[in-house]
C-alpha positions as CSV (number, residue, x, y, z in Angstrom):
1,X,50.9,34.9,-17.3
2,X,52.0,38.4,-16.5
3,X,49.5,39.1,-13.8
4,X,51.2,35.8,-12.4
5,X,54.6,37.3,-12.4
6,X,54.0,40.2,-10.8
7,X,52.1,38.6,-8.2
8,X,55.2,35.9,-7.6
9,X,57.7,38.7,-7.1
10,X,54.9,41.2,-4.9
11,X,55.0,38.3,-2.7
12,X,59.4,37.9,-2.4
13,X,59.5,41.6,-2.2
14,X,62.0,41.3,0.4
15,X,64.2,38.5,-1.2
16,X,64.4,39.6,-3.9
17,X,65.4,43.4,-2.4
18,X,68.6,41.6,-0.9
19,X,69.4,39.3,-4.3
20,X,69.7,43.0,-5.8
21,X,71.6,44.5,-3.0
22,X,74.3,41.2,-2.9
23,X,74.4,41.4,-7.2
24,X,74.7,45.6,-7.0
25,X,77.3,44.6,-4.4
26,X,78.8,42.1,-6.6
27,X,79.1,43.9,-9.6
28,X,80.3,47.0,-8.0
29,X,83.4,44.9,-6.2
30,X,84.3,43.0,-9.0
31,X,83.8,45.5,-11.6
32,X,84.7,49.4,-10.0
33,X,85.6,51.2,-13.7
34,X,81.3,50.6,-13.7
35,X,81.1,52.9,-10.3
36,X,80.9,56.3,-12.8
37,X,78.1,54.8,-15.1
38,X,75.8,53.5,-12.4
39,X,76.3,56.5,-10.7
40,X,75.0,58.6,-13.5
41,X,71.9,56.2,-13.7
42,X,71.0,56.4,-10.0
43,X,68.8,59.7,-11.1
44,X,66.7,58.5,-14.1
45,X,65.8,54.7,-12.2
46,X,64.7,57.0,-9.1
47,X,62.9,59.1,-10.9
48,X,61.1,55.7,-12.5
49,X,61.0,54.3,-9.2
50,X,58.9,57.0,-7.9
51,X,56.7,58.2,-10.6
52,X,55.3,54.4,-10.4
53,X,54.9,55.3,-6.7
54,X,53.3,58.4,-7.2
55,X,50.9,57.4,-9.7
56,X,49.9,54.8,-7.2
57,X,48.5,57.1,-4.8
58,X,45.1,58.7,-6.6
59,X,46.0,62.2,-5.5
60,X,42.8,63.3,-4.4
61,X,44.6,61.2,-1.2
62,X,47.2,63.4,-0.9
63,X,45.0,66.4,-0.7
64,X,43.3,64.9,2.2
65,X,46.8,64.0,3.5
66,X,47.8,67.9,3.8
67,X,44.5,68.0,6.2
68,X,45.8,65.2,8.8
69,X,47.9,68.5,11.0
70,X,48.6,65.9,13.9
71,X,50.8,63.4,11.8
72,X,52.2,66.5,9.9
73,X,53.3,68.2,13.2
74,X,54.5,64.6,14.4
75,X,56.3,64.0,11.9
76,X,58.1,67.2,12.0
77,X,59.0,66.8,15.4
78,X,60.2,64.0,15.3
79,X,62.9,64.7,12.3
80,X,63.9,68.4,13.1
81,X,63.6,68.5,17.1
82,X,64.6,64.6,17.9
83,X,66.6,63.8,15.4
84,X,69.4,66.3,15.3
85,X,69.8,66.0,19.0
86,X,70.5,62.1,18.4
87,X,72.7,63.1,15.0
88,X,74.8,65.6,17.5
89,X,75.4,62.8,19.9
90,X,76.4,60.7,17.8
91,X,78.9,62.8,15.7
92,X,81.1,63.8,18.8
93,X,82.3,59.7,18.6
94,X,83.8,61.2,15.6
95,X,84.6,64.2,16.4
96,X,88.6,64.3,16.0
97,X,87.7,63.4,12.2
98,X,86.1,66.4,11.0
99,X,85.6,65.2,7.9
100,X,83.7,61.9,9.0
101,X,82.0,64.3,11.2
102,X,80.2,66.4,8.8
103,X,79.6,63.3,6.8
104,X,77.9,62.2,9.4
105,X,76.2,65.6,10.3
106,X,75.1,65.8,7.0
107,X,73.6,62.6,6.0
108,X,71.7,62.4,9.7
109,X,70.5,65.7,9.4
110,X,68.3,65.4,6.6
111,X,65.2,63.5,6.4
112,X,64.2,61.1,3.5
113,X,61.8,62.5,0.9
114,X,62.0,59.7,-1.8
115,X,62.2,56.0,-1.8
116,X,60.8,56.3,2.0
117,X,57.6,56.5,1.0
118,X,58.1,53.1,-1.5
119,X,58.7,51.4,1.9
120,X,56.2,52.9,3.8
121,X,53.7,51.7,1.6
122,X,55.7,48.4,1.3
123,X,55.2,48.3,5.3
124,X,51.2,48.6,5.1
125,X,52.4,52.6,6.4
126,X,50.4,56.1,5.8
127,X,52.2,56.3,2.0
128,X,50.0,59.3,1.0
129,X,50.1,61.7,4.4
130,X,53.9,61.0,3.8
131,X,53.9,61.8,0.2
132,X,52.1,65.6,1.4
133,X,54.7,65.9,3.8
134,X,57.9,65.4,1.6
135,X,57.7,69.0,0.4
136,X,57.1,70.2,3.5
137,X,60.3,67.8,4.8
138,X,62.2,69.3,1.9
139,X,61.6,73.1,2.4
140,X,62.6,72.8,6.1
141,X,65.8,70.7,6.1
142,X,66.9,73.3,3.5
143,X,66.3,76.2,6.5
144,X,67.3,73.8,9.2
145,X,70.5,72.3,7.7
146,X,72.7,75.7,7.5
147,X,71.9,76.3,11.1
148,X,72.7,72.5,12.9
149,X,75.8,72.9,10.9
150,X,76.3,76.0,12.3
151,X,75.7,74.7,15.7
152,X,77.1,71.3,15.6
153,X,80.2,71.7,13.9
154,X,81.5,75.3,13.7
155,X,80.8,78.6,12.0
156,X,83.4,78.1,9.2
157,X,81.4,74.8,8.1
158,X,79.0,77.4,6.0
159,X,81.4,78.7,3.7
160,X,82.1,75.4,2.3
161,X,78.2,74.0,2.2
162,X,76.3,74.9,-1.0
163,X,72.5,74.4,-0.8
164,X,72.1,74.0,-4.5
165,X,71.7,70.5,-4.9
166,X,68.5,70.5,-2.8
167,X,66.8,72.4,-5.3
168,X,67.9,70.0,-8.0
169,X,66.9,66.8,-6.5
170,X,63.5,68.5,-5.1
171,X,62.7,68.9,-9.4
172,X,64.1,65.9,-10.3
173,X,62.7,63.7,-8.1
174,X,59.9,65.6,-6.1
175,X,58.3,68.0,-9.0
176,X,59.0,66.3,-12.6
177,X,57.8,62.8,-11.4
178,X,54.5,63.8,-9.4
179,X,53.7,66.1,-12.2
180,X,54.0,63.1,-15.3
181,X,51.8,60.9,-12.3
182,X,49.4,63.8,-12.2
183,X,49.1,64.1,-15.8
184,X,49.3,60.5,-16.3
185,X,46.1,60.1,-13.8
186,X,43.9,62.4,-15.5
187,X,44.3,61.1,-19.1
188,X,43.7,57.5,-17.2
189,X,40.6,59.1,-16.9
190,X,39.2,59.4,-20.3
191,X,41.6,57.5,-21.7
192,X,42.5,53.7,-22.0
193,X,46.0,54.4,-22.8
194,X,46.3,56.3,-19.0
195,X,45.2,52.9,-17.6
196,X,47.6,51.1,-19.3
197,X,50.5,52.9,-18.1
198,X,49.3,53.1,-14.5
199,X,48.6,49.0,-14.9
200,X,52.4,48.7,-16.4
201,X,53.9,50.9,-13.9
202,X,52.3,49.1,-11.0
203,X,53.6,46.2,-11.7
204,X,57.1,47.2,-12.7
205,X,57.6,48.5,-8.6
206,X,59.2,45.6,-7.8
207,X,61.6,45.2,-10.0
208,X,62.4,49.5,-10.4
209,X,63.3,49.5,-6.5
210,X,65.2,46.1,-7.4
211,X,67.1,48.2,-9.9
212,X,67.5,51.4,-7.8
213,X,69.0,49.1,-5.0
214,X,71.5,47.5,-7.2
215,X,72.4,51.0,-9.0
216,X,73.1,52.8,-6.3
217,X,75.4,49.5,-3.8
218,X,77.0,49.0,-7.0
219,X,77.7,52.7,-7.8
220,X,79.4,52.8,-4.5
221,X,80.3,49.7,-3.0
222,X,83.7,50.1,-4.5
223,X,84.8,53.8,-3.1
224,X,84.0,52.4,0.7
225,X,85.5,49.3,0.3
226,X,88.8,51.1,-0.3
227,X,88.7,53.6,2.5
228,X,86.8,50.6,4.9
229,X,89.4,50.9,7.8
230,X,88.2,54.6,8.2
231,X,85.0,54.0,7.6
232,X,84.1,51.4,9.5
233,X,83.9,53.8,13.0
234,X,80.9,55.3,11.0
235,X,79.0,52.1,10.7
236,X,78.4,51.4,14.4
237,X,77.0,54.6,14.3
238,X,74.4,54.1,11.5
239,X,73.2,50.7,12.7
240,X,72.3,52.7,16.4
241,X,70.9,55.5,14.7
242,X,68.3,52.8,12.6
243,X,67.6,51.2,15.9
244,X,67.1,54.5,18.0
245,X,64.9,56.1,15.1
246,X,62.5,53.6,15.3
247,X,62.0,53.8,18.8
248,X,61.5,57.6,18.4
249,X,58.7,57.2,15.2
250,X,56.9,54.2,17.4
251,X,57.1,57.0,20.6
252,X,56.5,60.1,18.8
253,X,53.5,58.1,17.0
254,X,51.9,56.8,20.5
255,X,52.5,60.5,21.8
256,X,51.0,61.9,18.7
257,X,48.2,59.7,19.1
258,X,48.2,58.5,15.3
259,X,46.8,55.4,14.0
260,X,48.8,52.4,12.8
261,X,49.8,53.6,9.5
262,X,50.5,56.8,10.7
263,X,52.6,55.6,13.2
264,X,54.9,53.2,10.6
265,X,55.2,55.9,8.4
266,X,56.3,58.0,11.1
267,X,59.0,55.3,12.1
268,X,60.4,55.1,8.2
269,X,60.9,58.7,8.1
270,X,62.3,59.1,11.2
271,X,64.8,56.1,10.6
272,X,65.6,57.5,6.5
273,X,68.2,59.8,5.5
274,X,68.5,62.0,2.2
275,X,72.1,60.0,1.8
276,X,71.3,60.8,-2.0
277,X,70.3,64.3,-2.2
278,X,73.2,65.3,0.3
279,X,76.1,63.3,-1.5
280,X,76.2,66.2,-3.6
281,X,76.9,68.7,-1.3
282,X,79.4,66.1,0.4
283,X,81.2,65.5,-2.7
284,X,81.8,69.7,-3.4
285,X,83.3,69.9,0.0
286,X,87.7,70.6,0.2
287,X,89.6,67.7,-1.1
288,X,91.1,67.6,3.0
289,X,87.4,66.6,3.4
290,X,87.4,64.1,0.8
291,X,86.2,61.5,4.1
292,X,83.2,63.0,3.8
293,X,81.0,62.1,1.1
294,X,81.4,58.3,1.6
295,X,80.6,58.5,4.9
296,X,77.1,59.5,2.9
297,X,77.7,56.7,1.1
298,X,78.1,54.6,4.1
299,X,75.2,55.5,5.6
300,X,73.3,54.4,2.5
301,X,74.4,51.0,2.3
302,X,73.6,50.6,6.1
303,X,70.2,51.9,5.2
304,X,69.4,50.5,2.5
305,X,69.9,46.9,4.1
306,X,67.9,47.9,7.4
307,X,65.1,49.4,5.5
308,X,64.2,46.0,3.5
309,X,64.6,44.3,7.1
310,X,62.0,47.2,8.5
311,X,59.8,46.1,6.0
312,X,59.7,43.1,7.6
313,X,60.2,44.3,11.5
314,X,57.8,47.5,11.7
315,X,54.3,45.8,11.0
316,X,55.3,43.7,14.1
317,X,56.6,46.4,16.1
318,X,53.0,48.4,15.3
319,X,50.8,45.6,14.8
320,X,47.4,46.5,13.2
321,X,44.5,46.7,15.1
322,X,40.4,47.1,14.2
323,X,40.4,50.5,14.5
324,X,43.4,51.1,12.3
325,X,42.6,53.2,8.8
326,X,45.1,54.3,6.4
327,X,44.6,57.5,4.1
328,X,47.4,56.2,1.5
């Protein structure tokens, strides 16, 4: 019976991904004294969410993932040379709101290094070369980050930017939940108990990303909706930057000559932003930037919506072929 369930809802991923987005939206509208709880909860289900996603990837995988340089240099590229210069040109439309500006330079600026690689996997993409490559992500949009600011919106933007809470979400949702999969893996091992949880975790994906999606719309839904006139310049904005970051992961895969799941994985983490990681460092900026942080927040719910459609649209945007192999 079980094993029937989670076969029913693996096959209405997608559905069921926007019934959770509507009821998160739902729930945060009708019910906004809930926006501080959720919010607090938004940690502990993404940790959940991807320490089931970690210990689906044996990580022997992800050793062989740190030796595949090409997608690693690719994907790079892609986020820290392409990327910015599309983030810049899109953050001069608005550029006479300085706080929508940074918001905007802050959430574009910074690749994905979480639930991305639950869609890439969802999206038949390279899951485990993108798992290698999240530390790497991490580590250089914390180098890189300081300096577009520096570049892209003035020299005075650094003393109000602290780099802290990039270290924190790197343990909390990098570190603490690879190291319970590793750990979890081995005793799986020897043990029947390690079996059990990987079997249990694997079939709770489904509905853990259904709950991350409604934590975090419902978390937030509320604080947009009541700044949405100003807002709504940003979203424009975040719906061209989806549709111009696939086209760069679909080029910068051709022109790295990667293989099909190379390729989509390539497109989901050029088209994901770190809207969660960086909220903190939006939310400690000057109450005259008080814009700021949910224009993060915007850029989330946009994202959120087009990466459950991507799930659908990438596969036929890079269509398998024979000679198409996946690491992860």
């Amino acid at each position: 019976m079980t094993a029937r369930i989670v076969e029913a809802w693996d096959r209405q991923q997608v559905p069921l991904y926007l019934v959770a987005i509507a009821a998160g939206a739902i729930a945060g509208l009708s019910a906004p004294q809930i926006a501080p709880t959720l919010e607090h909860a938004i940690e502990p289900v993404l940790m959940l969410l991807l320490f089931a996603t970690f210990l689906g990837v044996p990580l022997i995988e992800v050793g062989r993932s740190f030796k595949d340089g090409r997608f690693l240099i690719t994907v790079l590229l892609a986020n820290f040379l392409i990327v910015p210069a599309i983030a810049w040109a899109l953050s001069r439309f608005v550029a006479d709101d300085r706080g929508l500006m940074l918001g905007v330079l802050l959430v574009l600026l910074t690749p994905c290094i979480d639930y991305v690689i639950v869609f890439t996997g969802l999206a038949g993409g390279a899951r485990a070369r993108l798992l290698a490559a999240a530390p790497l992500l991490m580590l250089v949009q914390i180098l890189l980050l300081p300096l577009y600011l520096l570049l892209f919106a003035g020299t005075d933007v650094l003393d109000i930017i602290d780099l802290a809470p990039f270290a924190e979400a790197f343990l909390l949702l990098i570190v603490i939940p690879l190291g319970a999969a590793a750990l979890v893996q081995a005793i799986a091992r020897r043990h029947r108990a390690g079996r059990a949880i990987a079997v249990a975790m694997a079939g709770a994906m489904v509905p853990l990303m259904m709950a991350t999606l409604a934590v975090v719309i419902g978390s937030q839904v509320a604080a947009v909706g009541a700044q949405i006139a100003a807002l709504a310049r940003v979203v424009p904005l975040y719906i061209a930057f989806v549709v111009i970051a696939v086209l760069v992961g679909i080029l910068a895969g051709r022109a790295g000559r990667l293989d099909v799941p190379g390729t989509r994985a390539t497109v989901f983490s050029a088209a994901t932003r770190n809207s969660l990681v960086v909220l903190p460092l939006a939310l400690a900026l000057p109450p005259s930037l008080s814009i700021a942080p949910l224009a993060v927040v915007t850029q989330t719910l946009v994202e959120l919506i087009a990466v459950v459609v991507l799930v659908r649209i990438v596969p036929r945007l890079v269509p398998t072929h024979p000679a198409a192999h996946d690491l992860g």
